[in-house]
C-alpha angles and dihedrals in degrees: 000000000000092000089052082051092052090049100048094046090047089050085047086053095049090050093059108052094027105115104249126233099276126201108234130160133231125203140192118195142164109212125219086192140061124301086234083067092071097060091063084058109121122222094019122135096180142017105194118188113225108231084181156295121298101193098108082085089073096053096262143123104278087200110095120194087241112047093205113203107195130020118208129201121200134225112256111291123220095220162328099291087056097047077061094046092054091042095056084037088062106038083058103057107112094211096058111095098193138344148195121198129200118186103199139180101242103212096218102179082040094057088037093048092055103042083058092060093036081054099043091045089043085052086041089053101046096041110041117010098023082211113177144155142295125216116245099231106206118118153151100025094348081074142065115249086246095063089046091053092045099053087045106042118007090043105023126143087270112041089046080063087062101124090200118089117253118232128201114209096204113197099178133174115195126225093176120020098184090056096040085048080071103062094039105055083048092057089051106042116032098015112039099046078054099051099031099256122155128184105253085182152337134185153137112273125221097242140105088224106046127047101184139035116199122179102185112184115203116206088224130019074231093065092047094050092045083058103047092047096044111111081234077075102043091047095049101037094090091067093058092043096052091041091051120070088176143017137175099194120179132183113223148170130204121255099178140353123208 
């Protein structure tokens, strides 16, 4: 009896400090004003510049019909009244081109949960295997266009020796959970504690096309790169690739933090 009473305090206790799922809103948006505009936004955590998309890894046109230049994310919203009201506040602003706007569930205590695997398993790696990752070695032919443009741009010489983290804005919608499943938990649990890589955040978003938001933040555009050219990843990609039907994936950098 005493040990069911330890529990249920403990899981009380839990409860109660646990972070709570949180409405936010992301937003993708091309500007017709200036960028100094941005920083006057309300409600916002976090303005992220979009170097590009990154669809073309899962064999698609990397060319969408709108080229977005920032993603937002906003603070946490009360409510549903005031997911409404940011969403009118933004639709208004004149120096705003065009937008896309995505209310989501943050999962907190899940994000919080993960980054402190993904922490335990990093500290595990560099103090006690020194496991790291091996290059995938096809090239020229032997490789996709993408991978070729990823070796010679995205992960060039120059743009690994970026100093500034480098942050994926992830809109996916699953065709198989239980295969996609499989690249995912991959990426949590065996890549990102090798490359630096924490959950900013992760929810369901409010939307009949697309089932998952995921915003990953990796400490160096080098350790992303060492991940997306590791043969983990080539050997892996095919199951996010058969459990998506469909991705919007943007490479982005942080302009300010709020």
């Amino acid at each position: 009896m005493e040990t069911y009473m330890i529990i249920l305090l403990l899981a009380v206790g839990l409860y109660t400090v646990f972070p709570r799922n949180e409405r936010r809103l992301l937003v993708l948006l091309k500007l017709k004003g200036s960028e100094n505009e941005l920083y006057s936004l309300q409600n916002i955590d976090d303005i992220l510049k979009i170097e590009r998309n990154l669809d073309g890894h899962l064999g698609k046109d990397d060319k969408l019909t709108v080229d977005w230049e920032y993603a937002l994310v906003s603070k946490r919203i009360s409510s549903e009244d005031s997911v409404e009201q940011l969403s009118r506040y933004f639709n208004q602003l004149t120096f705003i081109k065009k937008l896309e706007i995505y209310p989501f569930e943050a999962a907190e205590g899940k994000r919080v949960l993960i980054n402190f695997i993904i922490k335990i398993k990093g500290l595990f790696v560099k103090y006690v295997t020194g496991e790291s990752l091996s290059p995938r070695v096809g090239t020229g032919k032997e490789a996709s266009s993408f991978l070729n443009e990823l070796r010679t741009q995205i992960c060039s010489e120059q743009a690994r020796s970026q100093t500034y983290s480098s942050i994926m804005v992830n809109i996916m919608k699953k065709k198989d959970p239980d295969v996609f499943s499989i690249y995912e938990n991959t990426c949590l649990f065996k890549l990102f504690p090798l490359v630096g890589a924490t959950i900013s955040r992760v929810g369901i978003p409010h939307s009949e096309n697309w089932n998952n938001i995921a915003v990953v933040e990796y400490e160096s555009r080098s350790g992303f790169c060492d991940m997306s050219l590791s043969t983990v990843m080539e050997a892996n990609l095919q199951y996010k690739k058969e459990g998506l039907s469909d991705a919007q994936t943007y490479l982005t950098h942080r302009i300010t933090h709020k």
